[in-house]
mmCIF file of the N, C-alpha and C atoms, coordinates in Angstrom:
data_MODEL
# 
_entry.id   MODEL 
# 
loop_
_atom_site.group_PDB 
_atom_site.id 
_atom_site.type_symbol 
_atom_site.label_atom_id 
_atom_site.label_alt_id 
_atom_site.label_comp_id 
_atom_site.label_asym_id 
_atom_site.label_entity_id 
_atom_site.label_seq_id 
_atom_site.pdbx_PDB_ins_code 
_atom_site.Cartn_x 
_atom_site.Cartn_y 
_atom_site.Cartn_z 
_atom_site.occupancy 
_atom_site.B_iso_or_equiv 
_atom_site.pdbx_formal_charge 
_atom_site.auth_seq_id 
_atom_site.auth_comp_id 
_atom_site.auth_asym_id 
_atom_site.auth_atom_id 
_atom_site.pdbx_PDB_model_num 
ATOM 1   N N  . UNK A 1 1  ? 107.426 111.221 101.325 1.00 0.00 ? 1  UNK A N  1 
ATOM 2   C CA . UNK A 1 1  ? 106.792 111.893 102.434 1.00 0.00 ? 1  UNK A CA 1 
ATOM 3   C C  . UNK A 1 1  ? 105.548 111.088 102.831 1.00 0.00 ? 1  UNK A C  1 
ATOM 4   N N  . UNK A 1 2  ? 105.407 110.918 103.904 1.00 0.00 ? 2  UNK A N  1 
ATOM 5   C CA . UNK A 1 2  ? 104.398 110.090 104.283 1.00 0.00 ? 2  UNK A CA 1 
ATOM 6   C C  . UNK A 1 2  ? 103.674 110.830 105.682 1.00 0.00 ? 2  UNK A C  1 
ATOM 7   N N  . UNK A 1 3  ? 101.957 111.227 105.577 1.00 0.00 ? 3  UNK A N  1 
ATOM 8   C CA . UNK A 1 3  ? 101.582 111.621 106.737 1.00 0.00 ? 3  UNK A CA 1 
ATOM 9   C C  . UNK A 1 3  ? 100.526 110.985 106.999 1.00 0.00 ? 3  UNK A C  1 
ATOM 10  N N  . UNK A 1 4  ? 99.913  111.434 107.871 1.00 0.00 ? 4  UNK A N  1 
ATOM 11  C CA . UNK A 1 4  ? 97.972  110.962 108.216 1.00 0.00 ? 4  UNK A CA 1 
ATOM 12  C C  . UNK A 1 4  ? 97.809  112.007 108.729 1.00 0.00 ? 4  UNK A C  1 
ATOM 13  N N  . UNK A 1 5  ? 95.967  111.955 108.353 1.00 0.00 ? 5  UNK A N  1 
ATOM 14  C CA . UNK A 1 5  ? 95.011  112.776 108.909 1.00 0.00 ? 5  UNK A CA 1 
ATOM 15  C C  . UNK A 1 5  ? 94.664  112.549 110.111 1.00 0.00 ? 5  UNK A C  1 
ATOM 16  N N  . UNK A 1 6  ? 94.127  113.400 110.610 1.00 0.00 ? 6  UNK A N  1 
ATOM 17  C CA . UNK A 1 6  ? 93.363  112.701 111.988 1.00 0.00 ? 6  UNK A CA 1 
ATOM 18  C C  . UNK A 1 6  ? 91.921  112.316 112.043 1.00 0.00 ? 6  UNK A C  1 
ATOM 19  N N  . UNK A 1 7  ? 91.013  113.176 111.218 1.00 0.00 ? 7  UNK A N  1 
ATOM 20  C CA . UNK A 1 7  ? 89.710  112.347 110.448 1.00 0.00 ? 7  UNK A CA 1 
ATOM 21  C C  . UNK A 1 7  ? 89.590  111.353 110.432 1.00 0.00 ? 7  UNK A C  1 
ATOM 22  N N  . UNK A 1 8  ? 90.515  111.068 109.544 1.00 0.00 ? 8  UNK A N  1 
ATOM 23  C CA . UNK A 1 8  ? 90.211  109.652 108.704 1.00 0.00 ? 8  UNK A CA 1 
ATOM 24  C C  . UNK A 1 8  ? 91.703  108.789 108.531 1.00 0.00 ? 8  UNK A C  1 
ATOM 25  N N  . UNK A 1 9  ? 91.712  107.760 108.553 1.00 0.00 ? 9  UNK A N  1 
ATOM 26  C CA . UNK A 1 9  ? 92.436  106.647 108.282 1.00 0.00 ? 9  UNK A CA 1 
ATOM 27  C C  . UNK A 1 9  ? 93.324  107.052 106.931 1.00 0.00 ? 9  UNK A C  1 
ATOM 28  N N  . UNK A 1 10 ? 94.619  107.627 106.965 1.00 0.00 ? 10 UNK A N  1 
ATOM 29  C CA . UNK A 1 10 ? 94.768  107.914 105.255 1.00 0.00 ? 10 UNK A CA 1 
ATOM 30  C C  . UNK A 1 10 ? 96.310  108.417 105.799 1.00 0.00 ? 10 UNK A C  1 
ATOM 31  N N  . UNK A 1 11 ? 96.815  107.669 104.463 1.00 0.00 ? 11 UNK A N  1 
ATOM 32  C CA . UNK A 1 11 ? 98.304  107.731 104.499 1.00 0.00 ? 11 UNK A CA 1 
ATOM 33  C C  . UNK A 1 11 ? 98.396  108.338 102.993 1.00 0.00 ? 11 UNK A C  1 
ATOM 34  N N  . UNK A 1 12 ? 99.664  109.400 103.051 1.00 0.00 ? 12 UNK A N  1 
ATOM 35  C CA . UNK A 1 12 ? 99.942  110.390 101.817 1.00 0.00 ? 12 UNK A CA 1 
ATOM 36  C C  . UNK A 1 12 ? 101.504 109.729 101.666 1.00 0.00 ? 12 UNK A C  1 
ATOM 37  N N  . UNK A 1 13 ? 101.294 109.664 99.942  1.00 0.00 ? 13 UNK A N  1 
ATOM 38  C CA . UNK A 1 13 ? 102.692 109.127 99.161  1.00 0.00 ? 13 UNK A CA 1 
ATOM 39  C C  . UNK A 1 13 ? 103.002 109.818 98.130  1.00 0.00 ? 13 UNK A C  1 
ATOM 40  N N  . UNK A 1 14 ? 103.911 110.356 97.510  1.00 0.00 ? 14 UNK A N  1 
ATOM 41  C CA . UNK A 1 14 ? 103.961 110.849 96.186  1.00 0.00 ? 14 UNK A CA 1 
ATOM 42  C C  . UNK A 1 14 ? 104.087 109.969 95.173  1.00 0.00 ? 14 UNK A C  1 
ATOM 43  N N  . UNK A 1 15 ? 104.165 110.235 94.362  1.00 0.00 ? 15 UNK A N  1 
ATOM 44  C CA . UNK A 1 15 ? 103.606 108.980 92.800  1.00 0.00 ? 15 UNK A CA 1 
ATOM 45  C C  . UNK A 1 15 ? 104.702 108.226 92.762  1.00 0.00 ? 15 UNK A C  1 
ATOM 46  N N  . UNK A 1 16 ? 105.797 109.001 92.739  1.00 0.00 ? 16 UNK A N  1 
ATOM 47  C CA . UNK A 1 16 ? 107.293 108.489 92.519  1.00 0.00 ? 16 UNK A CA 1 
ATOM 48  C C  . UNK A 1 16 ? 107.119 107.136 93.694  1.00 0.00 ? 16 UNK A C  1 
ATOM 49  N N  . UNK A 1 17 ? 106.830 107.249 94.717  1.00 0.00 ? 17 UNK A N  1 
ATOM 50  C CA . UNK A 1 17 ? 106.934 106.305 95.837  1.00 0.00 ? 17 UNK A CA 1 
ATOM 51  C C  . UNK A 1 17 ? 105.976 105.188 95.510  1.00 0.00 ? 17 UNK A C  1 
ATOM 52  N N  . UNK A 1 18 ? 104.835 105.565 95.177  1.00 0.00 ? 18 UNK A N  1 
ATOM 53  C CA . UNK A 1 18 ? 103.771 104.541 95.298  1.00 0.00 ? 18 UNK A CA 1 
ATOM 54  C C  . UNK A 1 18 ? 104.586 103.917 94.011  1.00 0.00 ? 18 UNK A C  1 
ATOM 55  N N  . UNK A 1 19 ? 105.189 104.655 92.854  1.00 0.00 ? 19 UNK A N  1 
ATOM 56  C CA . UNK A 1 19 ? 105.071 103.602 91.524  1.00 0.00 ? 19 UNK A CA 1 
ATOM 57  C C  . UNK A 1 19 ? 106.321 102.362 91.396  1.00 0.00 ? 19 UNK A C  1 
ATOM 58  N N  . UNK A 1 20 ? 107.220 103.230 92.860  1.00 0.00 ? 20 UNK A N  1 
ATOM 59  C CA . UNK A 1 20 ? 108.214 102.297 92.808  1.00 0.00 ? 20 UNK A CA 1 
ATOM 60  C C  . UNK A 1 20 ? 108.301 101.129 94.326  1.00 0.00 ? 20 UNK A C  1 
ATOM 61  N N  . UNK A 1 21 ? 107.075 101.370 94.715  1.00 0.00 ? 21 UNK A N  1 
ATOM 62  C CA . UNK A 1 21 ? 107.017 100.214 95.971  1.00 0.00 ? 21 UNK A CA 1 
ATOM 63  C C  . UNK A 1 21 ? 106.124 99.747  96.034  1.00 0.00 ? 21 UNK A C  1 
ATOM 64  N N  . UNK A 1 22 ? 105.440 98.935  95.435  1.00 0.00 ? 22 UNK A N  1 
ATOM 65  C CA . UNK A 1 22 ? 104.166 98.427  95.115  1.00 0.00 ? 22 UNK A CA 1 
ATOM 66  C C  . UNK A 1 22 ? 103.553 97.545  96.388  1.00 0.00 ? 22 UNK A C  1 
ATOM 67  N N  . UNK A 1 23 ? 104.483 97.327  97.243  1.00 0.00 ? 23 UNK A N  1 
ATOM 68  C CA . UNK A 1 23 ? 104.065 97.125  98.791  1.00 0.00 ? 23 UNK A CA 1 
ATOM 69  C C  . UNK A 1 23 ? 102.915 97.832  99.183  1.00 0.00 ? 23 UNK A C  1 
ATOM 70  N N  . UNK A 1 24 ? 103.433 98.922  98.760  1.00 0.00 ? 24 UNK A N  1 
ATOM 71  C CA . UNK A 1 24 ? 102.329 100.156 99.830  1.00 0.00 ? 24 UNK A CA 1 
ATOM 72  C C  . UNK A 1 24 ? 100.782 99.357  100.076 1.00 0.00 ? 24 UNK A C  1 
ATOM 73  N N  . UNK A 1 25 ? 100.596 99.064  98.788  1.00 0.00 ? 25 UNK A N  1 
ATOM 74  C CA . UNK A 1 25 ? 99.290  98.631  98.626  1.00 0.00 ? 25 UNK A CA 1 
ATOM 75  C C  . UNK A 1 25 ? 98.538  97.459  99.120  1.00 0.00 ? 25 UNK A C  1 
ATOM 76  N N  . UNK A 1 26 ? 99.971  96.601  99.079  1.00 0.00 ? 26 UNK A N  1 
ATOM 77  C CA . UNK A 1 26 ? 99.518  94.875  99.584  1.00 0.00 ? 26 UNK A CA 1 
ATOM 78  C C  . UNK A 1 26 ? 99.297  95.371  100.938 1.00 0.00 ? 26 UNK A C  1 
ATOM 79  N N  . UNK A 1 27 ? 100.235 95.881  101.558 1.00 0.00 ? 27 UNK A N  1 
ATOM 80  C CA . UNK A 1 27 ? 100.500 95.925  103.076 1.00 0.00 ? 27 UNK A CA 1 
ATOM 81  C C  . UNK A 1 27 ? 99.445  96.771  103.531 1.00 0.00 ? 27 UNK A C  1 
ATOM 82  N N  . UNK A 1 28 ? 98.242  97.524  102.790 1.00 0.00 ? 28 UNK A N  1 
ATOM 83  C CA . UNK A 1 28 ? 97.428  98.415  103.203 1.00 0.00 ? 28 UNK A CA 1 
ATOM 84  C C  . UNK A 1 28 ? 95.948  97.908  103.959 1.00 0.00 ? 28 UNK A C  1 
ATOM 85  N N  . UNK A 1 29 ? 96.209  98.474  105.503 1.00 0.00 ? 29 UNK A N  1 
ATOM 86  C CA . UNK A 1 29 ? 95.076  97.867  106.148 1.00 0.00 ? 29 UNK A CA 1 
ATOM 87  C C  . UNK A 1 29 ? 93.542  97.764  105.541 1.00 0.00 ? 29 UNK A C  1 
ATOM 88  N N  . UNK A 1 30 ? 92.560  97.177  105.653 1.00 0.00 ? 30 UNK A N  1 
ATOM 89  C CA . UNK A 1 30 ? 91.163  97.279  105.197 1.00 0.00 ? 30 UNK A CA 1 
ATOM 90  C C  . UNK A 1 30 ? 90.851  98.143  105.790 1.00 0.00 ? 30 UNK A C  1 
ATOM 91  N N  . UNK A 1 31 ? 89.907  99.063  104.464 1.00 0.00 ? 31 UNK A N  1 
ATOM 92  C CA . UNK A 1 31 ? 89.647  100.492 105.472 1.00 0.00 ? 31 UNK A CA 1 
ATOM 93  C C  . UNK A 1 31 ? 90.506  101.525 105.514 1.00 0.00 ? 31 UNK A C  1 
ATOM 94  N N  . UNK A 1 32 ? 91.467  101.390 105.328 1.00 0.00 ? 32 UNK A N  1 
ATOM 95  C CA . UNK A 1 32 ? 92.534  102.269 104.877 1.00 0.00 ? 32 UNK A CA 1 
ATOM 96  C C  . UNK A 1 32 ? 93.077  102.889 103.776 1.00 0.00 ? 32 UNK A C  1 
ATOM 97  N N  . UNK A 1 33 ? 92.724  104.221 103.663 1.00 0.00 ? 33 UNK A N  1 
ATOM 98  C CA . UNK A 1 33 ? 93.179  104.740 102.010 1.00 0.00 ? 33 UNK A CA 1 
ATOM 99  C C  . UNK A 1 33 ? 94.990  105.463 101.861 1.00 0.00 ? 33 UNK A C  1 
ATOM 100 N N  . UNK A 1 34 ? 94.921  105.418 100.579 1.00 0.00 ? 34 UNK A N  1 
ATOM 101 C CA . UNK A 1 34 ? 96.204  105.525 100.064 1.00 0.00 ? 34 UNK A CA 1 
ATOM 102 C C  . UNK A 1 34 ? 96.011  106.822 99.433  1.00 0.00 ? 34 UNK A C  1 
ATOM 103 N N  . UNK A 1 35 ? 96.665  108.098 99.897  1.00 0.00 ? 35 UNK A N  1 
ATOM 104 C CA . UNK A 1 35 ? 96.347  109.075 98.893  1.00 0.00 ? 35 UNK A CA 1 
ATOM 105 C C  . UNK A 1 35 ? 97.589  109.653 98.147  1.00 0.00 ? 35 UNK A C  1 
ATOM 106 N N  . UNK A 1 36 ? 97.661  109.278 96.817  1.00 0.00 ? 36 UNK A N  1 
ATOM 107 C CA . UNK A 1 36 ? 98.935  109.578 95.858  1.00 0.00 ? 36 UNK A CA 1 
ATOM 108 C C  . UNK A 1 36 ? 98.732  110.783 95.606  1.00 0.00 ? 36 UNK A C  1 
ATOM 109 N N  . UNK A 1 37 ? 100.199 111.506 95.765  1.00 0.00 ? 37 UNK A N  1 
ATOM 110 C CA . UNK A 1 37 ? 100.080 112.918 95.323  1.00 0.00 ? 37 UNK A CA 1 
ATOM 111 C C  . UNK A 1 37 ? 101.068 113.611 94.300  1.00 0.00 ? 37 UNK A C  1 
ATOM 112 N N  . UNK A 1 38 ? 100.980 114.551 93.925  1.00 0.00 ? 38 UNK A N  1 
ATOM 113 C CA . UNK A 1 38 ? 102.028 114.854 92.798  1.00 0.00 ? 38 UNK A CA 1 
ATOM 114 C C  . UNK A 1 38 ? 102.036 116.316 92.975  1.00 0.00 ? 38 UNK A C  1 
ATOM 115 N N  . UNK A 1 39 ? 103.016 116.889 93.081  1.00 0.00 ? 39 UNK A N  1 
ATOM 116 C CA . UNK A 1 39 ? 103.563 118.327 93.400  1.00 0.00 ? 39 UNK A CA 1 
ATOM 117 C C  . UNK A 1 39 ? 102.643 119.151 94.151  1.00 0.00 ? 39 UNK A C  1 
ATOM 118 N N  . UNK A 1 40 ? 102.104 117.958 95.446  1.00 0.00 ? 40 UNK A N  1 
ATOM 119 C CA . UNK A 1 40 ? 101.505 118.465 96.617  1.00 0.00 ? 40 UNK A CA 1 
ATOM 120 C C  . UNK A 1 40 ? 99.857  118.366 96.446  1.00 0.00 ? 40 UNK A C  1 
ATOM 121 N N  . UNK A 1 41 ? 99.741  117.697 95.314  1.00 0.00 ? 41 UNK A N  1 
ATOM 122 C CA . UNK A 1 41 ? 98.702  117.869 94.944  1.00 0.00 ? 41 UNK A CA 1 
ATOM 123 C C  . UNK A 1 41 ? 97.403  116.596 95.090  1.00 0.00 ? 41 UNK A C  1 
ATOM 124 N N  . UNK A 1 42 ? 96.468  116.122 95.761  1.00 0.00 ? 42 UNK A N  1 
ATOM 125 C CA . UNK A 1 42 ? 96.011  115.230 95.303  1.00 0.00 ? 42 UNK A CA 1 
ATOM 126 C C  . UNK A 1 42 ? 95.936  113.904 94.319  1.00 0.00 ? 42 UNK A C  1 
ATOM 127 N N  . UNK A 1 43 ? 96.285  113.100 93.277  1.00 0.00 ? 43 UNK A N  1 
ATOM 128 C CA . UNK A 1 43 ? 95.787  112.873 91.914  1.00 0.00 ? 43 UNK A CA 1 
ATOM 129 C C  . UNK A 1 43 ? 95.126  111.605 91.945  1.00 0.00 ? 43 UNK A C  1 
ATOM 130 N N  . UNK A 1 44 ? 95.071  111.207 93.083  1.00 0.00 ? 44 UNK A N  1 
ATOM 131 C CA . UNK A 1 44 ? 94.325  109.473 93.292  1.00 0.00 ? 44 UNK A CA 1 
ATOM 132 C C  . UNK A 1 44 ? 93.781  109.232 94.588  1.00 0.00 ? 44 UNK A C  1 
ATOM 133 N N  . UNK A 1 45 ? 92.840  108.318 94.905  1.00 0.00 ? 45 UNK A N  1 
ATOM 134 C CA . UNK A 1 45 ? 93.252  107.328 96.177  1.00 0.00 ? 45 UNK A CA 1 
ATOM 135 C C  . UNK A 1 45 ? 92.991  106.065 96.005  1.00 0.00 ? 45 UNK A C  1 
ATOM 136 N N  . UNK A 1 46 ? 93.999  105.013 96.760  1.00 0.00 ? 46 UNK A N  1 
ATOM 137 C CA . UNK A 1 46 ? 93.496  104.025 96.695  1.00 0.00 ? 46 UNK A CA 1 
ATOM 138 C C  . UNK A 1 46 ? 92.459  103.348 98.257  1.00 0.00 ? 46 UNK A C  1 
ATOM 139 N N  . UNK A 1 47 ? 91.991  102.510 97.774  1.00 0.00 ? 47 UNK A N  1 
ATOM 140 C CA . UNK A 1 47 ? 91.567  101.803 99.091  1.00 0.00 ? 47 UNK A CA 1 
ATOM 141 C C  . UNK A 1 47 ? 91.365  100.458 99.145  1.00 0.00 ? 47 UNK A C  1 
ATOM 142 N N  . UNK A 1 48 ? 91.582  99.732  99.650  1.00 0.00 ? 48 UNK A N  1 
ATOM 143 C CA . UNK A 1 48 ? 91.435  98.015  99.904  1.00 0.00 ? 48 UNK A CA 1 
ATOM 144 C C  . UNK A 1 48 ? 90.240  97.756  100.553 1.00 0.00 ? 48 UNK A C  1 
ATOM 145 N N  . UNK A 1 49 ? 89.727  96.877  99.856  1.00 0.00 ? 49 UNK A N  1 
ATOM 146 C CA . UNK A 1 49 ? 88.535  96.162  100.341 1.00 0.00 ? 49 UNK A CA 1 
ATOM 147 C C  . UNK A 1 49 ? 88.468  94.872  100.987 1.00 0.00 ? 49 UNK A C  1 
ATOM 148 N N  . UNK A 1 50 ? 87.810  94.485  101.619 1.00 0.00 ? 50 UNK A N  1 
ATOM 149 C CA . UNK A 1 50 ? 87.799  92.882  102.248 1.00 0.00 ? 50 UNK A CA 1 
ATOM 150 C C  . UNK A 1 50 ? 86.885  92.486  100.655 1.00 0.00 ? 50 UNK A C  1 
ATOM 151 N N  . UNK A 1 51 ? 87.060  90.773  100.703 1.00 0.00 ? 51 UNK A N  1 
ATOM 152 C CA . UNK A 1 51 ? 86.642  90.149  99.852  1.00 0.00 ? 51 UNK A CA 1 
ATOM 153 C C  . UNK A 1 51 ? 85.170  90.659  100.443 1.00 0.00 ? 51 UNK A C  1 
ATOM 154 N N  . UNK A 1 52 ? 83.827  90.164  99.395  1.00 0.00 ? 52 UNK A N  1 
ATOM 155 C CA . UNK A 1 52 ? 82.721  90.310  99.705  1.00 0.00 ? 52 UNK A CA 1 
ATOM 156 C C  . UNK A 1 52 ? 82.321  88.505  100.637 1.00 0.00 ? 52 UNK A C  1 
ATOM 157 N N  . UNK A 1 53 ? 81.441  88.243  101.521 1.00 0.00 ? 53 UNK A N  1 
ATOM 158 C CA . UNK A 1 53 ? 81.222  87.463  101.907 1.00 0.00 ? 53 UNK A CA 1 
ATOM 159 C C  . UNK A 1 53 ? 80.384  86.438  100.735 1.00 0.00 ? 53 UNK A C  1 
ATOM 160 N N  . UNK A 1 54 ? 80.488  85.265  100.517 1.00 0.00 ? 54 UNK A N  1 
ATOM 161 C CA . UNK A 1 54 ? 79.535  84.865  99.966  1.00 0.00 ? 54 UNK A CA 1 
ATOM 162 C C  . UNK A 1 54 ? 78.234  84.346  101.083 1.00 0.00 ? 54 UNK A C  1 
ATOM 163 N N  . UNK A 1 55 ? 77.357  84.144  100.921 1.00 0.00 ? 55 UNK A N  1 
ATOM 164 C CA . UNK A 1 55 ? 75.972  83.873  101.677 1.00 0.00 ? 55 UNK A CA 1 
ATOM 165 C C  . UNK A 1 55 ? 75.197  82.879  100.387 1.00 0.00 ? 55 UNK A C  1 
ATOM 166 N N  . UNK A 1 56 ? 74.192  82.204  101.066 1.00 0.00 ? 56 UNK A N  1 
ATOM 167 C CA . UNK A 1 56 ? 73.267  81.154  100.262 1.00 0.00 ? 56 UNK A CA 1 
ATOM 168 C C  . UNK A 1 56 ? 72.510  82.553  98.937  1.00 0.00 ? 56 UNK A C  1 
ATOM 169 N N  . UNK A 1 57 ? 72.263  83.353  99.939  1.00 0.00 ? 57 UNK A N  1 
ATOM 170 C CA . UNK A 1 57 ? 71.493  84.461  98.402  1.00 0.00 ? 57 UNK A CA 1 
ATOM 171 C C  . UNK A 1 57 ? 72.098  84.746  97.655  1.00 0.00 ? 57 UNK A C  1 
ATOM 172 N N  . UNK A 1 58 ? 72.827  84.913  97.767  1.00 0.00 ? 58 UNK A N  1 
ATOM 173 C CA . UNK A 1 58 ? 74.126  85.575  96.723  1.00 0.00 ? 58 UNK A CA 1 
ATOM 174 C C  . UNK A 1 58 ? 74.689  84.748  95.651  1.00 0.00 ? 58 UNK A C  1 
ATOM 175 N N  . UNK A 1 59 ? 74.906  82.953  95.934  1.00 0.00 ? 59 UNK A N  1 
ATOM 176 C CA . UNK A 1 59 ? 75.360  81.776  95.479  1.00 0.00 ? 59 UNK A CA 1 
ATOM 177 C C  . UNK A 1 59 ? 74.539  81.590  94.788  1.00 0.00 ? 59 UNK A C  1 
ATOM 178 N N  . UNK A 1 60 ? 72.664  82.149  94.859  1.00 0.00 ? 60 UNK A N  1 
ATOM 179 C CA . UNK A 1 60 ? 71.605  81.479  94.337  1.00 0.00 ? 60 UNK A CA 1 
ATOM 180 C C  . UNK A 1 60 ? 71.411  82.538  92.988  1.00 0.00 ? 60 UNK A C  1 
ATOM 181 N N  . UNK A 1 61 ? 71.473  83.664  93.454  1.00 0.00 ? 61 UNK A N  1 
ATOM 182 C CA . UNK A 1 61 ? 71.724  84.759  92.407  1.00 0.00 ? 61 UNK A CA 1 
ATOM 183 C C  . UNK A 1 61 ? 72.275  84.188  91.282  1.00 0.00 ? 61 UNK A C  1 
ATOM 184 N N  . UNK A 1 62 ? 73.839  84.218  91.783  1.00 0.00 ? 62 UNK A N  1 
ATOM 185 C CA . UNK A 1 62 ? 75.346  83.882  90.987  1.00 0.00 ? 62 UNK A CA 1 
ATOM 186 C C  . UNK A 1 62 ? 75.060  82.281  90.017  1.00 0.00 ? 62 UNK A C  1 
ATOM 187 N N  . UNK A 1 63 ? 74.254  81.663  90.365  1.00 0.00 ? 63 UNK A N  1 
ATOM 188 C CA . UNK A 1 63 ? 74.134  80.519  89.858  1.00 0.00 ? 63 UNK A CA 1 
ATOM 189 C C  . UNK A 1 63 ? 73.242  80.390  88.531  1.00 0.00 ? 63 UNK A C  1 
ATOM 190 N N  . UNK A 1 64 ? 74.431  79.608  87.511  1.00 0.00 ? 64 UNK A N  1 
ATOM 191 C CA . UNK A 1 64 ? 74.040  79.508  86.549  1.00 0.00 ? 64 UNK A CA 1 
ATOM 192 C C  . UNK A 1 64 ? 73.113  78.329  85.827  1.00 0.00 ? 64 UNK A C  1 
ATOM 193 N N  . UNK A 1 65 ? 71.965  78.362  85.771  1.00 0.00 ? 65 UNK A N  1 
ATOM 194 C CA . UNK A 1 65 ? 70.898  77.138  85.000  1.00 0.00 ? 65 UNK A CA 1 
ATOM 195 C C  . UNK A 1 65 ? 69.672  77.151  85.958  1.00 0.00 ? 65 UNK A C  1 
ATOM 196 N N  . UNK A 1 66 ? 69.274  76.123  86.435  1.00 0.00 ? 66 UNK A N  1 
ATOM 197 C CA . UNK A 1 66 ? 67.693  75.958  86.970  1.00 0.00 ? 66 UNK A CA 1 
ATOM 198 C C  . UNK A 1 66 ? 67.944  76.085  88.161  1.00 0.00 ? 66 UNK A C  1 
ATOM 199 N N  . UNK A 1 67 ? 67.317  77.433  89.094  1.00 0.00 ? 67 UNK A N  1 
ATOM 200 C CA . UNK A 1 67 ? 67.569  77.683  90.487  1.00 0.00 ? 67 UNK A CA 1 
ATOM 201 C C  . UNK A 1 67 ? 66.333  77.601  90.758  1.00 0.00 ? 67 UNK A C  1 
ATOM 202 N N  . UNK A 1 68 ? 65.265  77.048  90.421  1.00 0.00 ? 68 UNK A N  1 
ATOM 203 C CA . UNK A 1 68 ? 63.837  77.228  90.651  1.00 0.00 ? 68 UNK A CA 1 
ATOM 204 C C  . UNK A 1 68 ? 63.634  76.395  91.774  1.00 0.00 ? 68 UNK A C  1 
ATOM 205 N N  . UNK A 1 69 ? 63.962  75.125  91.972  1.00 0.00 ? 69 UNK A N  1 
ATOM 206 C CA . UNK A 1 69 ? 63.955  74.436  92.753  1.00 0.00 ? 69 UNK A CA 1 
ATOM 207 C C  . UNK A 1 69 ? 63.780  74.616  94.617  1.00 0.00 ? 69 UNK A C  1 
ATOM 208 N N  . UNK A 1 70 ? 63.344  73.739  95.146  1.00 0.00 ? 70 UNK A N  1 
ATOM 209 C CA . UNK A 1 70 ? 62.895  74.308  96.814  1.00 0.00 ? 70 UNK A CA 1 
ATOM 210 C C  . UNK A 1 70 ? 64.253  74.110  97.517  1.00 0.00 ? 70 UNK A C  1 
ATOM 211 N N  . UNK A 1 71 ? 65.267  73.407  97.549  1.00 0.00 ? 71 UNK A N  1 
ATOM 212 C CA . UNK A 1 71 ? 66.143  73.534  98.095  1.00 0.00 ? 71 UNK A CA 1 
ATOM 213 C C  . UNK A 1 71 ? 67.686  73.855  97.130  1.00 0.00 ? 71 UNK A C  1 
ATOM 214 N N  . UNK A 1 72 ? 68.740  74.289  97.275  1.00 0.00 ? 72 UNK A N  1 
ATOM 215 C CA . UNK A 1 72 ? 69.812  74.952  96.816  1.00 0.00 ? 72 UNK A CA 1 
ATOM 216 C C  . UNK A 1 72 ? 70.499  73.939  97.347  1.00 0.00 ? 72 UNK A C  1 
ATOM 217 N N  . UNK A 1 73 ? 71.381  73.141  96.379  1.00 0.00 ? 73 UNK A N  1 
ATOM 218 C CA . UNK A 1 73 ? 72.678  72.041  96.754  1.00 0.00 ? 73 UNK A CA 1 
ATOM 219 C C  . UNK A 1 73 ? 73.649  72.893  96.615  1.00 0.00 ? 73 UNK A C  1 
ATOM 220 N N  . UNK A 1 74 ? 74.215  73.802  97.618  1.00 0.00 ? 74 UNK A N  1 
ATOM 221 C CA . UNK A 1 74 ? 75.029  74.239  97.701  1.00 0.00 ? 74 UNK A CA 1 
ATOM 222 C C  . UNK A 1 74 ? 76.750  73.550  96.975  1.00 0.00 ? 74 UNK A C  1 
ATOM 223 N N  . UNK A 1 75 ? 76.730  71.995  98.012  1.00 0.00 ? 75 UNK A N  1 
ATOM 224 C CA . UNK A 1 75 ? 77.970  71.091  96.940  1.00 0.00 ? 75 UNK A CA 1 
ATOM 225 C C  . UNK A 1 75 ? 78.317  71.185  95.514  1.00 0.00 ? 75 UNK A C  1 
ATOM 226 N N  . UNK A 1 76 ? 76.800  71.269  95.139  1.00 0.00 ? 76 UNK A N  1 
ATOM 227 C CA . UNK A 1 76 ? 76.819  70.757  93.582  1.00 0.00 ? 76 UNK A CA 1 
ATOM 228 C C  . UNK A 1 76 ? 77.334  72.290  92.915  1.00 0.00 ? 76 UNK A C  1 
ATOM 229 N N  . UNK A 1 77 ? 76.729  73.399  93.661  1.00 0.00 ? 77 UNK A N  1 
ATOM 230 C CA . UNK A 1 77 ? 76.932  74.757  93.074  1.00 0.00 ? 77 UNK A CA 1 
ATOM 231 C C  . UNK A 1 77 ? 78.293  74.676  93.124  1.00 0.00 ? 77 UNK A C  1 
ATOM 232 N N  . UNK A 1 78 ? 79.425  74.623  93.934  1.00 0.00 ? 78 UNK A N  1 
ATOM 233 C CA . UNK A 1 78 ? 80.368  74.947  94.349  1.00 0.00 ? 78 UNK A CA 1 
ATOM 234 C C  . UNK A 1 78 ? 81.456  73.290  93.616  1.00 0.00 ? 78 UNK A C  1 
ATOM 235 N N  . UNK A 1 79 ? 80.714  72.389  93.060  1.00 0.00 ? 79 UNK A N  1 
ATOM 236 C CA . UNK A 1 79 ? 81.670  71.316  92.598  1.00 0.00 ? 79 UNK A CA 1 
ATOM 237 C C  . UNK A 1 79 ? 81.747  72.197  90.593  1.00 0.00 ? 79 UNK A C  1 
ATOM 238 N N  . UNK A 1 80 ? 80.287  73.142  90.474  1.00 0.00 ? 80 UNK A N  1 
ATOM 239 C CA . UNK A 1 80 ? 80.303  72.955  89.006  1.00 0.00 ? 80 UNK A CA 1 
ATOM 240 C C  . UNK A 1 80 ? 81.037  74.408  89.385  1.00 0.00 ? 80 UNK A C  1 
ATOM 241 N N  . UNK A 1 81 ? 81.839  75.431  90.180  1.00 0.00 ? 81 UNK A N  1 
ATOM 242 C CA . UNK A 1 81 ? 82.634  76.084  89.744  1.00 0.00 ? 81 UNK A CA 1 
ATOM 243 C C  . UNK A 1 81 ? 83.890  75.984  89.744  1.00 0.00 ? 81 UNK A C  1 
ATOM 244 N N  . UNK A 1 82 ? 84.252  74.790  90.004  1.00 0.00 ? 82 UNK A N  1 
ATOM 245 C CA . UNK A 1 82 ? 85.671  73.978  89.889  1.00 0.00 ? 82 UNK A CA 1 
ATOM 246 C C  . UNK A 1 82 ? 86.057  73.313  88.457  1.00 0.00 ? 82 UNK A C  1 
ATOM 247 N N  . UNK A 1 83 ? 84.893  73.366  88.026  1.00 0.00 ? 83 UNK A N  1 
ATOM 248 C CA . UNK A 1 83 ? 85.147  72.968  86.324  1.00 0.00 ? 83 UNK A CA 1 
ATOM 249 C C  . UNK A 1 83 ? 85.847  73.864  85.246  1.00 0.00 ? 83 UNK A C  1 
# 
């Protein structure tokens, strides 16, 4: 059984469905929830996220050893997580 709200973005599956089509999930728009149910009942939701963006702050955070420095070599950050 499959419906939507009109609220909100949300598609209803019963467990049996979601556990045997694992599509549901790949194919699920960003922003879009999955609500599994079981003898009419609520028991989950899922939802898909977009990746997070990376940005220079975030890289400088994430970075491991001496970030003290006045400028951020971004290359070098991004050659030593290929190791």
């Amino acid at each position: 059984m499959i419906g939507y709200r009109s609220d909100a973005i949300m598609k209803t599956v019963s467990v049996r469905e979601f556990y045997r089509n694992a599509r549901l999930v790949d194919g699920l728009p960003e922003g879009q929830q999955l609500v599994v149910t079981a003898n009419g009942k609520a028991k989950f939701v899922v939802s898909r996220n977009g990746r997070p963006k990376m940005t220079r702050k975030l890289a400088e955070e994430r970075a491991v050893g001496r970030v003290g420095g006045s400028k951020f070599d971004g290359t070098a950050f991004l050659a030593s997580l290929k190791k």
